[in-house]
C-alpha positions as CSV (number, residue, x, y, z in Angstrom):
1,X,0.0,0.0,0.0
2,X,1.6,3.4,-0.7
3,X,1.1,6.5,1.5
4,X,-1.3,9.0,0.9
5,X,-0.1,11.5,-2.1
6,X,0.9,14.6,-0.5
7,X,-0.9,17.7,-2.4
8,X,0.8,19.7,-4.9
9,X,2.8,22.4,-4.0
10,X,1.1,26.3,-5.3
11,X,2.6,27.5,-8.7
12,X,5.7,29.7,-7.1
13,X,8.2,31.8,-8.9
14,X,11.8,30.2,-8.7
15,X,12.5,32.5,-6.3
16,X,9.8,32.1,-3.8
17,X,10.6,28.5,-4.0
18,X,14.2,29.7,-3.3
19,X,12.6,31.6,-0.1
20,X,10.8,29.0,1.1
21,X,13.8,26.2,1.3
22,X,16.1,28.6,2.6
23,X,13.2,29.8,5.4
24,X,12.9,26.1,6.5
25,X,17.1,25.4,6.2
26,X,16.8,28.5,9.0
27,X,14.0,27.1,10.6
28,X,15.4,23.1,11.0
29,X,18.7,24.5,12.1
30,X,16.9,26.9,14.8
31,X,14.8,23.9,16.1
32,X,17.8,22.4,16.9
33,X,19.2,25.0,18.9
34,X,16.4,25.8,20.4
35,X,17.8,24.8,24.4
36,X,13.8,24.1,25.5
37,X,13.9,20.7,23.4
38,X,16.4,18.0,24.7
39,X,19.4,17.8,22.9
40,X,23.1,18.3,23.9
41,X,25.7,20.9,23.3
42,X,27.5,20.0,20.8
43,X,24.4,19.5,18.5
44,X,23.4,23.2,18.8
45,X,26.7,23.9,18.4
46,X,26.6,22.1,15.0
47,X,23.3,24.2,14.0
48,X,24.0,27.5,14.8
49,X,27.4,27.4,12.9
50,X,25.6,26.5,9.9
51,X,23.1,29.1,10.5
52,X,25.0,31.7,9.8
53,X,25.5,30.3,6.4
54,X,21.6,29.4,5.8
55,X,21.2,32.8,7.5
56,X,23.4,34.1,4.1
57,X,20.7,32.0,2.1
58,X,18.0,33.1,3.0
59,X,19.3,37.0,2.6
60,X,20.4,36.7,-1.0
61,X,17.0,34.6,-1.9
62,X,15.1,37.8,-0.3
63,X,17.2,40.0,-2.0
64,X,17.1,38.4,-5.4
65,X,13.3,38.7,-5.3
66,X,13.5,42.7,-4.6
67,X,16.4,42.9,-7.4
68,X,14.0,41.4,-9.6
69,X,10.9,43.4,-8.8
70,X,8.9,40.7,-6.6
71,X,8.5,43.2,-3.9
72,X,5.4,41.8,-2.1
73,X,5.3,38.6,0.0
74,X,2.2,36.3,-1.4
75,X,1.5,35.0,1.9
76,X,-1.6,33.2,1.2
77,X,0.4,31.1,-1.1
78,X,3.6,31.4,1.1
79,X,1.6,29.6,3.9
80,X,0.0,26.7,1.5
81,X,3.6,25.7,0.6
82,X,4.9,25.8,3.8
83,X,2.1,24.0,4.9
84,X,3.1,20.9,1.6
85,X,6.5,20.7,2.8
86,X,5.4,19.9,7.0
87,X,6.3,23.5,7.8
88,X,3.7,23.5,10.8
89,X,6.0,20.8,12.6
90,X,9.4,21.9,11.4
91,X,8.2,25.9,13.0
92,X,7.1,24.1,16.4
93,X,10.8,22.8,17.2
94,X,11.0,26.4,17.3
95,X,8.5,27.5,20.2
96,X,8.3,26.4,23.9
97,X,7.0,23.4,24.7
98,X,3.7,23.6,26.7
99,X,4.0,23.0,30.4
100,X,3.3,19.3,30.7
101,X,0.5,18.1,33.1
102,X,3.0,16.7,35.7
């Protein structure tokens, strides 16, 4: 049996689908930092150097959409391919964790 098909992504310029894998590269790397989540030093270590580089990323993808004129942020659309690629759980590793019942 094969898993359920995922839906198609929203028709995106090549550089909003630059944005958008740069702005979850950020995001992964920030959940693993984040020092709420368990995890040990040298891990976050790991992520945050390489966030300065995906930080770099995400800046040029940005800025190669204002060089190019794409000066607004479709966010409706934004959001629905974020949502395709499991952005809702990568952005959570983000946040605190809710107090647990105990």
């Amino acid at each position: 049996m094969l898993p359920p098909e995922l839906p198609p992504l929203p028709a995106l310029t090549r550089a909003e689908g630059e944005l958008i894998d740069r702005y979850l590269d950020v995001v992964d790397l920030l959940g693993r930092i984040n020092p709420a989540h368990h995890g040990d030093t040298y891990r976050g270590l790991r992520a945050a150097q390489a966030l300065v580089a995906k930080a770099a990323e995400l800046r040029d993808a940005l800025t190669l959409m204002h060089q190019r004129g794409e000066t607004e942020l479709h966010a409706a659309t934004l959001a629905r391919a974020l949502r395709v690629l499991d952005g809702e759980r990568r952005t959570a590793r983000v946040t605190v964790p809710p107090l647990s019942g105990s």
